[in-house]
C-alpha positions in Angstrom: -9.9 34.8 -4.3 -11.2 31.4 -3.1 -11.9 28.9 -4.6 -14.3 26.0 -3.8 -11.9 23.0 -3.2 -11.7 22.5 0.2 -13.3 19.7 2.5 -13.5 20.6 6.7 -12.8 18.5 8.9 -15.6 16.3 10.9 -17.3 18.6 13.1 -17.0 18.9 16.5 -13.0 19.4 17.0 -12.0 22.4 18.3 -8.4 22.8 19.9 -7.8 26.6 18.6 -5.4 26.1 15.9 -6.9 26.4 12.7 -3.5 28.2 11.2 -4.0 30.9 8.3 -5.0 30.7 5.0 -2.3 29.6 2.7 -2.1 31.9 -0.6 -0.8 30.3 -3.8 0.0 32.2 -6.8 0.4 31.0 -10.7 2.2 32.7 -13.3 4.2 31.9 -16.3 7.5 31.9 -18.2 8.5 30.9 -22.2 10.0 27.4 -22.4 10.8 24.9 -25.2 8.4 27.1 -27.4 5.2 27.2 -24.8 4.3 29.2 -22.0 4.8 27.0 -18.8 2.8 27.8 -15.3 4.5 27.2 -12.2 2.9 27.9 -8.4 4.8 29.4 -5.5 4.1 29.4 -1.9 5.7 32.7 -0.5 5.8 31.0 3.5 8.1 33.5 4.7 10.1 32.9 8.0 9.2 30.5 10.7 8.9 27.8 8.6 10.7 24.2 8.4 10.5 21.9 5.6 11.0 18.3 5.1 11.0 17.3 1.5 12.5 15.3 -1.1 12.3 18.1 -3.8 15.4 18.2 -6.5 16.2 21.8 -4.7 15.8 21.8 -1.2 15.1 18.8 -0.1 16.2 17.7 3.3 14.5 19.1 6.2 15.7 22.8 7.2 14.3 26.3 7.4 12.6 27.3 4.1 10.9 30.7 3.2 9.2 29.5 -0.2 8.1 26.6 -2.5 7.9 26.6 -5.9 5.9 23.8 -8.5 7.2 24.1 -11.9 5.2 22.3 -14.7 7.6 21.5 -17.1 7.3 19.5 -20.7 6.8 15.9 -20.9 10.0 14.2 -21.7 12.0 17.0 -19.9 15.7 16.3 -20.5 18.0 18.9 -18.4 20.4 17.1 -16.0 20.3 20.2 -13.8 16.6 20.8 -12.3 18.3 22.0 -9.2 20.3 24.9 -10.9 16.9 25.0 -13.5 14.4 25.6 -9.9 16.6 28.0 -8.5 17.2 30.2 -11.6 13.2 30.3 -11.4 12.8 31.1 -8.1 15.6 33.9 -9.1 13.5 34.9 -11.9 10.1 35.5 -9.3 12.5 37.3 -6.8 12.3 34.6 -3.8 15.4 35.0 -2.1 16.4 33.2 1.0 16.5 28.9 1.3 13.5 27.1 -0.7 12.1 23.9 -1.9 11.7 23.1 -5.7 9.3 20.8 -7.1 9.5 19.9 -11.0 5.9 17.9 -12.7 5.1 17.4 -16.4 1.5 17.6 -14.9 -1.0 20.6 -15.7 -0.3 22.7 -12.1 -3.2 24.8 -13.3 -5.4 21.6 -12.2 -4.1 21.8 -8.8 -6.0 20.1 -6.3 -6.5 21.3 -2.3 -8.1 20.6 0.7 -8.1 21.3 4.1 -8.9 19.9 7.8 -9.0 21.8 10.7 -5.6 24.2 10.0 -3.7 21.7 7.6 -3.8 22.4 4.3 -2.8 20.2 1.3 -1.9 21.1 -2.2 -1.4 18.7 -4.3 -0.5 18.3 -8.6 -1.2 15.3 -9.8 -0.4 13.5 -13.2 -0.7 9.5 -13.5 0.8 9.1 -16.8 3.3 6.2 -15.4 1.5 4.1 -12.8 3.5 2.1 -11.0 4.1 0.2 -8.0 6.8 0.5 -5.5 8.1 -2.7 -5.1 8.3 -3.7 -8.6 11.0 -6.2 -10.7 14.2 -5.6 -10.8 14.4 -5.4 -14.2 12.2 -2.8 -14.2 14.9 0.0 -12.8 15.8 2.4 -15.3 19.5 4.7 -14.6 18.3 8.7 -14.4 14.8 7.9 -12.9 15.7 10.5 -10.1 15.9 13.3 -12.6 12.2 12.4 -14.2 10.3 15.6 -12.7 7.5 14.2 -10.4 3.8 13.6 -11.2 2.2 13.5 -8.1 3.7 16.1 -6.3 1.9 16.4 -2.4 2.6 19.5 -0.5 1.2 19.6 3.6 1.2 22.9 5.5 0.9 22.1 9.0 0.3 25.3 11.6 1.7 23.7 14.2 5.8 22.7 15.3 6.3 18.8 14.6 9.5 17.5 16.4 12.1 16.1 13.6 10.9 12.0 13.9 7.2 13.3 13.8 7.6 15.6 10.7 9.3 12.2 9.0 6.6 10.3 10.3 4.1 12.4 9.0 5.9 11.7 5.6 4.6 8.6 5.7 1.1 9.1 7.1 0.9 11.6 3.8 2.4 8.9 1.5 0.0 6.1 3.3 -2.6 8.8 2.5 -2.1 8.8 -1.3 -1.7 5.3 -2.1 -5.3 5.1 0.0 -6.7 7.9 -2.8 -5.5 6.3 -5.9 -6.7 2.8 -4.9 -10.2 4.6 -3.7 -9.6 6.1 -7.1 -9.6 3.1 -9.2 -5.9 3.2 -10.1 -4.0 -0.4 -9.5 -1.0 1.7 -8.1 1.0 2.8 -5.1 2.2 6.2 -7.3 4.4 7.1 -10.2 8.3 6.6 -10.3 8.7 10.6 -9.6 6.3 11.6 -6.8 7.2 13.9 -4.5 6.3 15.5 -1.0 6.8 18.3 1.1 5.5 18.6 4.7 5.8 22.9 6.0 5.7 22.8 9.9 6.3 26.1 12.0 9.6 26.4 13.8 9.7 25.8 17.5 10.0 29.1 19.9 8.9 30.5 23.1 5.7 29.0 23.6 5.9 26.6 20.4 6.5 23.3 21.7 6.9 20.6 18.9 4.1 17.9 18.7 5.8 14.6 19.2 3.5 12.2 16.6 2.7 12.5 13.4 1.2 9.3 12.5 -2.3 8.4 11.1 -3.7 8.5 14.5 -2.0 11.5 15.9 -4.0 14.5 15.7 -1.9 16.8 13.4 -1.2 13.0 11.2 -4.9 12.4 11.1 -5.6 15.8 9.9 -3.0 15.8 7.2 -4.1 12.5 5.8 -8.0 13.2 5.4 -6.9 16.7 3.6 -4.3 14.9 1.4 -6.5 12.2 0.6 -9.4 14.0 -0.2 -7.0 16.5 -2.6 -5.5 13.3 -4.1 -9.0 11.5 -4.6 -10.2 14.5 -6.6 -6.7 15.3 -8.7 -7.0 11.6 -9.7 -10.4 11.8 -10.9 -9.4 15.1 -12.6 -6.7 13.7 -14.4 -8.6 10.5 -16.1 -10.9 13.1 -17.5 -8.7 15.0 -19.0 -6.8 12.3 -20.7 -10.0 10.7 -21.8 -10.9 14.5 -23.1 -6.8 14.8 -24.8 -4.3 17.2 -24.1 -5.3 21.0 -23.3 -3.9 23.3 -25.8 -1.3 25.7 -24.7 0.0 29.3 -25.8 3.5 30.3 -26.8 4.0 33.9 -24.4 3.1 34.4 -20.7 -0.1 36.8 -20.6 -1.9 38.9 -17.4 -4.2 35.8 -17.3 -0.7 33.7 -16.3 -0.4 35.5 -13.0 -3.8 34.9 -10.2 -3.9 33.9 -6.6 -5.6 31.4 -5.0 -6.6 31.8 -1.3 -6.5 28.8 0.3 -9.1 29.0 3.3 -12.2 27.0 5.0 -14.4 30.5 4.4 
């Protein structure tokens, strides 16, 4: 099932890698007395991630990715051992990446440009800049679960400094979205990102750049800008409309797929 969130690229590029559709699911689990949804990216081999995800993070070969909403206020001091007992409970086996948000994943935003895709969560409850006072650090912000969480499949192999560069071209990317946005912010305290590149092989050679002006950086900061711009805009009108009521049991209408393509 697809569903109509995408934005193409400008016309006119054609280099023959537009990379397959990426296929996110949602389902559910009971926690702290409320069914909570989580998405999961089953990438399967051939895949290297670079992230800085509570489980998983680093940059390495990773089969899956999991989102986990969790509730606001979320007080465990394990979300690495909390993520991979999830991704136990959904039956992903193999080496993953973990992402934790107190924002609605159902309200997911994506977009894509010419083969990279970009999946982004996005909750602005904190705003905040990066460079802010000193006396403005707080001890355990690391273990806040991230609002903003940015997720970049790229079909392509990026060599290790262009996948970190790419890193930033995303997180340039964002802060460009929420100021286009109308948010006086470079982020919240928790963001996160993950960039998904393929492996290099026989015939794969890794892309050296990855960024703004590279091709593959260019591509993955019009699709993460556009899937931020929109998550923003999503997420005033939601708190302007209040909180959306939840329900205490996972049901069939937990689980659906979401089909992540430019048709």
């Amino acid at each position: 099932m697809a569903i109509p969130q995408q934005q193409a690229g400008p016309p006119g590029v054609d280099d023959g890698v537009f990379g397959d559709p990426v296929v996110i699911e949602r389902s559910g689990r009971p926690e702290d007395g409320e069914c909570r949804h989580l998405l999961v990216w089953r990438a399967g081999p051939g895949w290297r991630m670079l992230s800085s995800a509570v489980l998983g993070g680093g940059l390495g070969e990773r089969e899956w990715l999991v989102n986990a909403q969790v509730r606001a206020g979320y007080g465990r001091t394990d979300p690495d051992r909390h993520l991979a007992e999830l991704a136990e409970d959904l039956g992903l086996r193999g080496p993953g990446v973990g992402l934790m948000t107190a924002a609605r994943v159902d309200a997911f935003t994506w977009a894509r440009d010419h083969g990279v895709t970009a999946v982004v969560t996005t909750g602005i409850g904190v705003p905040t800049w990066a460079s802010a006072p000193a006396d403005g650090d707080a001890p355990g912000d690391a273990l806040v679960p991230g609002t903003i969480n940015i997720v970049v499949v790229v079909p392509v192999a990026l060599s290790d400094a262009a996948a970190v560069n790419l890193v930033a071209t995303v997180t340039e990317a964002k802060v460009q979205a929420l100021l286009e946005a109308g948010y006086d912010c470079s982020g919240t305290p928790s963001d996160a990102v993950c960039v998904a590149v393929r492996r290099t092989g026989p015939g794969r050679e890794a892309e050296p750049f990855g960024g703004p002006r590279s091709r593959w950086g260019s591509r993955a900061a019009r699709a993460v800008h556009a899937a931020v711009v929109l998550g923003a805009e999503r997420d005033r009108a939601g708190r302007v409309r209040g909180p959306v009521p939840g329900h205490l049991r996972s049901t069939p209408g937990c689980g659906r797929t979401f089909v992540l393509s430019d048709e």
